[in-house]
N, C-alpha and C positions, 0 to 999 in steps of 0.2 A: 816379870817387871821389865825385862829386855825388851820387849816389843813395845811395850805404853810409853817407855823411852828412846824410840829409837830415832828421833829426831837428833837429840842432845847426843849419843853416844855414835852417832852418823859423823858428827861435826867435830867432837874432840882429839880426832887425831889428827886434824888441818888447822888447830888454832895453835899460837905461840905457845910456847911451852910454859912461861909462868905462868900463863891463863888458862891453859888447860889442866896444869897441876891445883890451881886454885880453884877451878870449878870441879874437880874431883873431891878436895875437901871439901866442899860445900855439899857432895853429894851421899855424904855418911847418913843421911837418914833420909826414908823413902819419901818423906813429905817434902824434903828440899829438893829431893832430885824431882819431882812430879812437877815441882811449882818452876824448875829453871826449863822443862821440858814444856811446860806450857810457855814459856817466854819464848823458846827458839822456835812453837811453833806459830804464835801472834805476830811475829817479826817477819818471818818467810810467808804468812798469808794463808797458812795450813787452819786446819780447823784443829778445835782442841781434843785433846787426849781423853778415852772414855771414860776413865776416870774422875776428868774434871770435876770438881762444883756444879750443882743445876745452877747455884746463880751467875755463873760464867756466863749459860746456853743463851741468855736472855740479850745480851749485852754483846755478845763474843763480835759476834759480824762487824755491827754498827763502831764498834772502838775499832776494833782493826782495820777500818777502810779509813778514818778520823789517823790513825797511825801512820799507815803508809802515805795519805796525802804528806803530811807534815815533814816526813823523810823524804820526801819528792821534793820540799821544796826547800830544805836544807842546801847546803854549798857543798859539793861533795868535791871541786875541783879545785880544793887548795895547794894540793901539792902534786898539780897536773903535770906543771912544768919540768918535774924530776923524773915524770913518765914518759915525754917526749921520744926523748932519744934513742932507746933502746927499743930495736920491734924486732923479736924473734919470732918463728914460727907461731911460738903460742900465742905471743901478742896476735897476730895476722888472724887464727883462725878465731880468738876471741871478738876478734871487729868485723868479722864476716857474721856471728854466731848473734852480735846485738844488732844486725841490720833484720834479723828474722821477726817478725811479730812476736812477743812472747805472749803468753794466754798463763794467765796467773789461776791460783785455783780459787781464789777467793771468791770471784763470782759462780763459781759451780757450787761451792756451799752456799750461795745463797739464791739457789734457783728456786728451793724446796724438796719433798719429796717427790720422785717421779710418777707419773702417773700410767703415761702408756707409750708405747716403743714400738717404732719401724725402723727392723733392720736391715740392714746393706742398702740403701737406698740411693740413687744416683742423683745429685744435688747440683742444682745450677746456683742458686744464689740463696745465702751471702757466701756459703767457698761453692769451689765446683770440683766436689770428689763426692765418692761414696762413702755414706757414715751412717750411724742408728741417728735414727731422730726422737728424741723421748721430750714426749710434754708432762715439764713439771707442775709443780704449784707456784711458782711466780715466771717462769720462762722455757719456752723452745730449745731445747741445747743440742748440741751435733758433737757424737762420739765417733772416734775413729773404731771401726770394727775390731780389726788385728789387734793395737797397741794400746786400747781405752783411752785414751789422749783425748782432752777437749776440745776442739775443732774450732769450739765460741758457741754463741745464743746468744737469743733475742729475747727481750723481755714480752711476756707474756702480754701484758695489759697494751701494751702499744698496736697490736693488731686489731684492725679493725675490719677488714672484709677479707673474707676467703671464697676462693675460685675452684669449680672441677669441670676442666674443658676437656673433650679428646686432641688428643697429640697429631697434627698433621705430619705428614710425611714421612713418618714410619713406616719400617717393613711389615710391622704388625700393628695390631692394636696396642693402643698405649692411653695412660692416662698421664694429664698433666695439674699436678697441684699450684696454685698461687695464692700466697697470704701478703695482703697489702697493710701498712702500717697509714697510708696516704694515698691520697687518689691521684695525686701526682708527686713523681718522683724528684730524687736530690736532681738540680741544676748544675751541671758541672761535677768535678772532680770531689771530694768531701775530704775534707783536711786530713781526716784520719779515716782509710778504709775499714779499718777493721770495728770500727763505731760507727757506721753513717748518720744521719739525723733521720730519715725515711727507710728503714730496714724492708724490706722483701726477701721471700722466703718463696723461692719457688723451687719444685724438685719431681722426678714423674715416675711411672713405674709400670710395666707391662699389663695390660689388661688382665692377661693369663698367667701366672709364673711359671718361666722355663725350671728354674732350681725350688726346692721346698721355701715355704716363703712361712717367714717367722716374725710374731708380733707377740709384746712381754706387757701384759695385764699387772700393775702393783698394788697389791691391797694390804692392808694395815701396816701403814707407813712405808716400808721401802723391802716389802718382802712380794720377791717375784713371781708370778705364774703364765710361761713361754705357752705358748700356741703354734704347735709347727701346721703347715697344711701341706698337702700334700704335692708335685710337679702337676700343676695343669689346674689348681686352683684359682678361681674367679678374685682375683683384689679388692672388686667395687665395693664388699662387705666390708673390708676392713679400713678401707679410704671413708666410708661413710662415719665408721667407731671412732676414727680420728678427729672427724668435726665434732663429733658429738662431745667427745672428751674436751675438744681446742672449746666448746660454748660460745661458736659462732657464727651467727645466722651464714647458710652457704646459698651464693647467686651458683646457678646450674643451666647455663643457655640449653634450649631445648629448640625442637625445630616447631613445637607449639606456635611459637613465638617469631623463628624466621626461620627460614632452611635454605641452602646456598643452591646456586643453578649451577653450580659446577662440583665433580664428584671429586677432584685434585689427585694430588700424588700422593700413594701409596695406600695403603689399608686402614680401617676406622674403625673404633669401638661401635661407632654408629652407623656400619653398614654404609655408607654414602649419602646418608641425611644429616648434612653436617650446618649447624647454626651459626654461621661463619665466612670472610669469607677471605683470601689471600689478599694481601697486600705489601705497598713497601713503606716503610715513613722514613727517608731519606735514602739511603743505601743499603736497611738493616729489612729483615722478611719478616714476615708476621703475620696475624691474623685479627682481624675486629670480629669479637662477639660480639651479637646483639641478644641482648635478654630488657625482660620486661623494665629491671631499673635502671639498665643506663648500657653503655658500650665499652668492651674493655676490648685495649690493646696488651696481647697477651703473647705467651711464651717464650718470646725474646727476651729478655732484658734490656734497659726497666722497663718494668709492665706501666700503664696508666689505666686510669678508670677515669669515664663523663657520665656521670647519676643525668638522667632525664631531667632534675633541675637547674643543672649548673651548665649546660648549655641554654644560649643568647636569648634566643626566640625560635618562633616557629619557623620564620624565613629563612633565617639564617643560622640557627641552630647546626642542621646536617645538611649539608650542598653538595652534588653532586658537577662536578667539572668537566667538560665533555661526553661523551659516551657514543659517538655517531663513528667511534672508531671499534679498534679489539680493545682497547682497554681506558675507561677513564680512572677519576682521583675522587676522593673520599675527603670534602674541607669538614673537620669537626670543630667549633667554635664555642670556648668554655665563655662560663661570664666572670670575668676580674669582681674583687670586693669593692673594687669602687661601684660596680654598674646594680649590685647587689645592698646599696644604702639609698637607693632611690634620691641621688642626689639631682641638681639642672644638667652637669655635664655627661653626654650620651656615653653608652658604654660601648667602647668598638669590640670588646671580648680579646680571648688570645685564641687565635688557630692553629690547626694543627692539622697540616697537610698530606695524606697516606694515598700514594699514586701504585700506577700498575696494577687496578682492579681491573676485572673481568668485564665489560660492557653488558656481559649476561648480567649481573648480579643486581642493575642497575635497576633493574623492577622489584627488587626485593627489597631492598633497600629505602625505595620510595614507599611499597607499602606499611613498612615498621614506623617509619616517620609519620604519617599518615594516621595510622594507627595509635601511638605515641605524641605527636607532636603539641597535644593540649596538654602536657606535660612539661613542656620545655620553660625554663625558667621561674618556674616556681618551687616553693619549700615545701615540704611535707605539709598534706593536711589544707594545701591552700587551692588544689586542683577541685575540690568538692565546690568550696563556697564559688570560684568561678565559675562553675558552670551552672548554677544557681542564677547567679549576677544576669548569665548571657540572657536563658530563659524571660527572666523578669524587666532585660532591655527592650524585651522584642515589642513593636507597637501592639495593643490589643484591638481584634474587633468589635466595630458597635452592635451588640446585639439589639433587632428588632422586635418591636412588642406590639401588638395590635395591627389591624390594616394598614398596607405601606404603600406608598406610589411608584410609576415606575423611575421618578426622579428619586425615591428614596434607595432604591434599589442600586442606582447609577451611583450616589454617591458611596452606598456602602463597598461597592468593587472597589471605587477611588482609593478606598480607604485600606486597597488588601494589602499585605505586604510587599509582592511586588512591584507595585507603585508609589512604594514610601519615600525614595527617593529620589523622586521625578520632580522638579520645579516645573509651575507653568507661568507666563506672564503673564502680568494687568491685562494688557490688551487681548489675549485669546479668552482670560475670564469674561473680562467684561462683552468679547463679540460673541463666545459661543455659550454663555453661562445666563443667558436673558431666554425664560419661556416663553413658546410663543401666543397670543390675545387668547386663544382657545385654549391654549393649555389652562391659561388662568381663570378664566369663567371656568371651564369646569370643574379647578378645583377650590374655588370662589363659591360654588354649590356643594361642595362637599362639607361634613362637617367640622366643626370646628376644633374640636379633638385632635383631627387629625391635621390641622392646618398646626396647631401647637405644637405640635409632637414633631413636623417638621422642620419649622422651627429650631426647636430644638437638635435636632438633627443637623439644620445646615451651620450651628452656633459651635456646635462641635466638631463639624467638618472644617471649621474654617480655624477652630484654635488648633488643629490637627495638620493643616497646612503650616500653620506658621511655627513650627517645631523642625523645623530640617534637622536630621541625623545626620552625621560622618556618614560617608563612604566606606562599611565593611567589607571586606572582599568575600567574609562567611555570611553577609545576610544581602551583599548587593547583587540583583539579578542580572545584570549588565556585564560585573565581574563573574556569574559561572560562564564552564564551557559551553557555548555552544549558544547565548543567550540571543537573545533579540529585540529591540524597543517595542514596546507598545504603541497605542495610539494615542493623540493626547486628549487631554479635558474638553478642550473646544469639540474636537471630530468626533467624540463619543457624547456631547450633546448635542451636538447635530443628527447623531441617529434617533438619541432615545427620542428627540422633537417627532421627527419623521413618524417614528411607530407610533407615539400620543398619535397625533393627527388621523394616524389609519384607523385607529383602532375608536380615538371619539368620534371620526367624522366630520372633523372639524376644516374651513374652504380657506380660510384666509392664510392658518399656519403654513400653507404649501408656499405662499407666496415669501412668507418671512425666510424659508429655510430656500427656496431658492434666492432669496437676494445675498443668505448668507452664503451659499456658494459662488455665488458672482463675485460677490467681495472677495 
């Protein structure tokens, strides 16, 4: 019975003495003493005694967090004023000891039961010490190895993307873990470090283990089964059991996807095919992965993520700034919620500028983009029906049906897409766009089918002119590299006249198409 009370019998020789002689009477029978034993541990934020009631279990958490709000927000400095004065040693180190974080245990009992555990693990953020990392049923929690102390956690549900990059600049191979709760981090300082509003969770661990490397499997409920492996043991199995257990999709830059032109400093799990490339985003070092869903800025603190949607557009999405030196800059441009409700006023995006990249990387970089960039600024699921859209923008050709002229011939090139974009004026229609006497007697004797049909042909040639499209840079032949103008409508009826004339024999046409080059 000593131990199922050892809360209350911990405390009873630090209370006043009539209150501690009065709570000894009250403790003459084991159900009194059980039930003040579960008060002192409801009060301090303990869980309760195993003992307890089941219908405690149900309730226990949820009143006790309701409790200590309400004792928080009690007056507890009424008779501050009579404390003032007097500061001995112990006062001093008491007011050192309340500047420390305290880590209450209430939220460790309401993690759940644990599920699975990395131990001694070297932790960058949210602390930056080594501790077990055990994922429960509702949160992350971080154990100090030596003294079990809770370190804090994160709540489980709040993660939403996890990262496994290799570690640059290590003497060895390393892996490096990142769990995002947001794809952009707190702005500034956070009132309360030890709570952020944007938690990250990043922490890394040798490729290979120098020491035996140990991970704790829990199955039914909170009973443990340790897994030592042995010095020189591979991690990457038990980093993969991790996500598996965390149930969250894992992005994994691969060099499928981009590979760096630079091998950098120090050794890689990836041999020097690394999907990545150095940079700085102010004065802090770091590295941008590129992988298929987006770019993260990684291993430093805080990490960021740009999902291939939420950058601007394709121009200006990913920009590249210099490069004709040894090193240009890296502009990535997210799109603000304003620019994402499709309102009148434009959306300039926020950037974000990462300089001292490698001038090599500068082709890799454009080819990802490239590759990616009909991605940029859209939501899931909305990159299919666009490229559907684009296909069904393009102009169609006139298929021909039956015997055709060489005028009909002429107008269906008019009609190809490289010359969808080409205005011509009244005046060259009207001077080079008239057959000449012979052309028309001969097909004046042709029949009349075929006089219909073209007709029809030049009826849709001409509602086909008066349709001008925008200027694409993806379907303007002008805007690729290397393009070159055509010839216009007039000069290319000037030829096809010429060949008619050869080809029917015809004396007078020579004379029309020379006056038309006179003119």
């Amino acid at each position: 019975m000593a131990s199922e009370t050892e809360y209350l019998r911990a405390i009873l020789p630090s209370l006043p003495t009539g209150i501690a002689a009065k709570l000894r009477s009250l403790c003459a029978t084991p159900a009194t003493e059980s039930a003040l034993e579960n008060l002192v541990r409801f009060i301090c934020g303990a869980q309760h005694s195993p003992e307890a009631p089941k219908e405690f279990h149900g309730e226990w958490f949820e009143k006790q967090l309701t409790t200590r709000n309400l004792l928080k927000g009690m007056n507890w400095g009424s008779n501050s004023s009579e404390n003032k004065r007097p500061r001995d040693d112990g006062a001093e180190n008491q007011s050192e000891s309340s500047k420390k974080p305290r880590i209450s245990p209430a939220p460790v009992a309401t993690d759940g039961n644990p599920i699975y555990t990395l131990h001694s693990i070297s932790t960058t953020s949210p602390i930056r010490k080594k501790v077990d990392i055990t994922i429960c049923e509702n949160s992350i929690t971080f154990t100090n190895p030596s003294t079990r102390a809770s370190e804090g956690s994160v709540p489980r549900a709040s993660i939403r993307r996890a990262f496994l990059v290799p570690t640059r600049g290590k003497s060895k191979p390393h892996w490096t873990v990142i769990l995002l709760s947001s794809d952009t981090p707190d702005r500034g300082k956070p009132a309360n470090p030890a709570t952020p509003e944007n938690p990250q969770i990043i922490f890394g661990l040798d490729a290979t283990s120098t020491p035996p490397f140990t991970v704790t499997t829990y199955k039914s409920g909170s009973e443990p089964t340790p897994e030592v492996s042995p010095k020189g043991s591979t991690t990457l199995p038990f980093i993969h059991a991790f996500f598996t257990h965390l149930g969250i999709a894992l992005f994994e830059p691969t060099v499928d996807v981009f590979k760096s032109a630079c091998v950098g400093i120090g050794n890689n799990v990836m041999a020097g095919n690394i999907p990545g490339v150095e940079a700085y985003r102010a004065a802090k070092s770091g590295s941008l992965w590129f992988t298929k869903e987006g770019i993260l800025w990684g291993e430093s603190k805080p990490c960021e993520f740009w999902p291939v949607g939420s950058l601007i557009s394709k121009s200006e999405g990913v920009r590249i700034i210099g490069g004709s030196g040894r090193t240009c800059s890296v502009v990535l441009t997210r799109k603000t919620e304003s620019g994402s409700t499709g309102g009148d006023d434009e959306d300039m995006g926020e950037e974000t500028e990462f300089g001292m990249v490698d001038a090599r990387e500068q082709e890799g970089i454009d080819r990802w983009v490239k590759k990616y960039r009909h991605l940029f600024g859209k939501t899931e699921g909305q990159s299919t029906d666009e490229a559907v859209d684009v296909e069904s923008k393009q102009p169609k050709k006139v298929q021909q049906f039956g015997p055709v002229t060489i005028n009909q011939l002429a107008a269906a090139d008019d009609d190809d897409d490289d010359d969808d974009d080409f205005a011509v004026d009244s005046d060259s229609e009207s001077d080079g766009g008239s057959a000449s006497p012979s052309s028309e007697d001969d097909e004046a004797g042709g029949s009349d089918g075929s006089d219909e049909e073209e007709g029809c042909e030049d009826g849709e040639g001409s509602d086909e002119e008066g349709e001008e499209e925008e200027l694409k840079p993806e379907h303007h032949p002008l805007l690729r590299p290397g393009a070159m103008p055509k010839m216009s409508r007039a000069a290319m009826d000037m030829v096809v006249g010429m060949v008619e004339d050869d080809m029917m024999g015809g004396g007078s046409g020579e004379e029309d198409e020379e006056d038309e080059l006179d003119d």
